[in-house]
N, C-alpha and C positions, 0 to 999 in steps of 0.2 A: 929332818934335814939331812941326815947321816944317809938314809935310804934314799932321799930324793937324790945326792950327789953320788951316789952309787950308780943308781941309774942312768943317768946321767953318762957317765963314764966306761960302763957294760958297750959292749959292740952290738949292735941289732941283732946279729944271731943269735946272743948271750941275753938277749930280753926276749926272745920270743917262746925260750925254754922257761920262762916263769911261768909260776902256778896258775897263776890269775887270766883268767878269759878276758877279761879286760884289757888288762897291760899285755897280753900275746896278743891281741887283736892290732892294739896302738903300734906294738914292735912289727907285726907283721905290715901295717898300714906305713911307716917309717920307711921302712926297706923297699917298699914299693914306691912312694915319693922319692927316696934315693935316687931308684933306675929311672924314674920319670925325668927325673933332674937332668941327667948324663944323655937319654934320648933325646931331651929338647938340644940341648949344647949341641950336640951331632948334627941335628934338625938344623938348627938354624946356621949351618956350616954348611948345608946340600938340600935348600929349599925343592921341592918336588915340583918337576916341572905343569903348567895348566892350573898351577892352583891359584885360584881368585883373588886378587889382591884389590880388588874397589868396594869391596863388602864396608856399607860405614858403622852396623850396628854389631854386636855382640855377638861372634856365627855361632853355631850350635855347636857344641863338645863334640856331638857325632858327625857333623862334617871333616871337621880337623883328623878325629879319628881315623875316620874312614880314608882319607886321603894320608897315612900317615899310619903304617902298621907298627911302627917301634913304638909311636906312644899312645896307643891300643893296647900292645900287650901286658903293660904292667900300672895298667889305672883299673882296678878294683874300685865299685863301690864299698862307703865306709858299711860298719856295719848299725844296722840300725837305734841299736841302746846307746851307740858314741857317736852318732851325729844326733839325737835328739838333745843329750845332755848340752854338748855344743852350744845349738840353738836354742837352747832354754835359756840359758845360763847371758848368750850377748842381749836376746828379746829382754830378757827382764833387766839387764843393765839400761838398755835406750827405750824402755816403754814402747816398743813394737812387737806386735802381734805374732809369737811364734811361729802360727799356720800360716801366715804372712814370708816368714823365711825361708821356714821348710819349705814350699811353693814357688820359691822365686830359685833356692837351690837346687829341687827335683825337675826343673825347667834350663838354669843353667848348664849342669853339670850331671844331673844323672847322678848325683851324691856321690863325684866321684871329685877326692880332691887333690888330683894330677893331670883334672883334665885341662887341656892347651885348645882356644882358637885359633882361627887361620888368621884373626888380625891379631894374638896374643893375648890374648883375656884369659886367666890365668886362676886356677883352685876352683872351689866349689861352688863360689858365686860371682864366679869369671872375672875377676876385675882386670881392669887392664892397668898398666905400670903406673899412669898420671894418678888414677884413683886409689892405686893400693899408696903410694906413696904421700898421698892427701893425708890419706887414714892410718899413717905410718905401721904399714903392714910390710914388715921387712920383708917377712920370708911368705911370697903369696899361697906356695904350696902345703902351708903350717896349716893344718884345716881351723885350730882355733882362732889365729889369727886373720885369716881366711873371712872366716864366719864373722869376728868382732869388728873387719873393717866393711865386711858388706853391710853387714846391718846398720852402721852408722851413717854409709850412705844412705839403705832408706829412709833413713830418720830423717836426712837431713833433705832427700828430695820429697817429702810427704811435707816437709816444714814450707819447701819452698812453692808449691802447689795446695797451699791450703788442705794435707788433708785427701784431697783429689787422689784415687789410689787409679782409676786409668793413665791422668797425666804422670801420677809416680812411674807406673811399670813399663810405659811408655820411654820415656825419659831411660829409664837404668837399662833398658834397651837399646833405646836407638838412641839414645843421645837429649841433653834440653835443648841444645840447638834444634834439633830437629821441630823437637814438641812448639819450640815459638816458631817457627818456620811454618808452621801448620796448622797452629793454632789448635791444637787438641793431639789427638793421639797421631802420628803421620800416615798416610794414606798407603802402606804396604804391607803389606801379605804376612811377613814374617813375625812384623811386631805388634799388626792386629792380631793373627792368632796369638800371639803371647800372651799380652793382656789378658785376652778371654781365659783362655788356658788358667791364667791363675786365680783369676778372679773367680773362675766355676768353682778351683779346688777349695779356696777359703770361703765357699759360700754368701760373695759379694757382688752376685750377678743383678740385673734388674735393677730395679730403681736403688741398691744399695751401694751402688756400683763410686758413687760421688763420694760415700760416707765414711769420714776419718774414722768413727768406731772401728770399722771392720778392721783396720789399721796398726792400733793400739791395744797393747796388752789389756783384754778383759778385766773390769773395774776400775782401770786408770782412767783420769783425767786430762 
């Protein structure tokens, strides 16, 4: 407890001089959320002119990016031992499918979690303000928090789709408006290749493509 409120109270620079590769990695990922912070604030004070504002689904980190060099320069991906623990740790909390997260985050965000859309969707598994706030995900940029309020929405759009992991990734994409408006995954470019995209990586392609297993934490029910 003594150590935990230490830390705590250390200045980011003062945590990235610790021993531990671990905790200098989080100190150093901290200080980069920091600057993330203070370029969005800027950001959204001198919107950059041409940038797209009818986009309805989830845009890509690397569009934002790209259109947006101050919050480029300090969004590092995590590094891979501290976003897998992450993801381990919400999947086994809501019985969802690890490969399932990691795939829907290495799709949102590039593992990166300061990454900002052009419509505001926001950390690693982009949520935007209505969902992080659903999932009371105070701080979206927190990658833990991040990670524990995405995953809860998969849970809870795999709950409301039977299972259905197109109509899910569909949906956390474009929207469920969209998915009943269309009656299945919606008919564009962006969030059919998504779908596929993830669905190759977790090995749910083909006739498994329907199947809640692929969905749920191996040997859960």
């Amino acid at each position: 407890m003594r150590r935990t409120l230490a830390l705590l109270l250390l200045p980011v620079a003062g945590l990235a001089q610790m021993q531990s590769p671990t905790e200098s990695s989080i100190a150093r990922q901290l200080e980069a959320v920091q600057k993330q912070r203070e370029a969005i604030r800027k950001q959204a004070g001198n919107p950059q002119k041409g940038s797209p504002t009818n986009s309805f689904f989830t845009a890509p980190w690397t569009l934002a990016m790209s259109q947006s060099p101050s919050l480029q320069a300090n969004c590092d991906p995590m590094a891979d031992a501290d976003i897998a623990s992450l993801i381990d740790k919400a999947a086994s909390r809501e019985g969802v499918n690890p490969k399932l997260v990691r795939a829907v985050i290495r799709q949102e965000s590039g593992f990166r979690p300061c990454a900002v859309s052009v419509k505001g969707a926001q950390g690693l598994m982009q949520l935007m303000p209505e969902t992080a706030e659903q999932f009371r995900v105070a701080d979206p940029f927190d990658p833990a928090q991040n990670v524990d309020g995405g995953t809860k929405f998969l849970k809870e759009l795999l709950a409301k789709y039977s299972g259905d992991l197109r109509l899910t990734l569909g949906a956390y994409n474009a929207g469920a408006g969209r998915v009943s408006e269309a009656g299945g995954v919606p008919d564009i470019q962006e969030t059919q290749d998504y779908v596929t995209s993830i669905l190759n990586e977790i090995g749910a392609a083909g006739g498994d493509r329907n199947n809640a297993a692929a969905a749920l934490v191996p040997g859960s029910t």
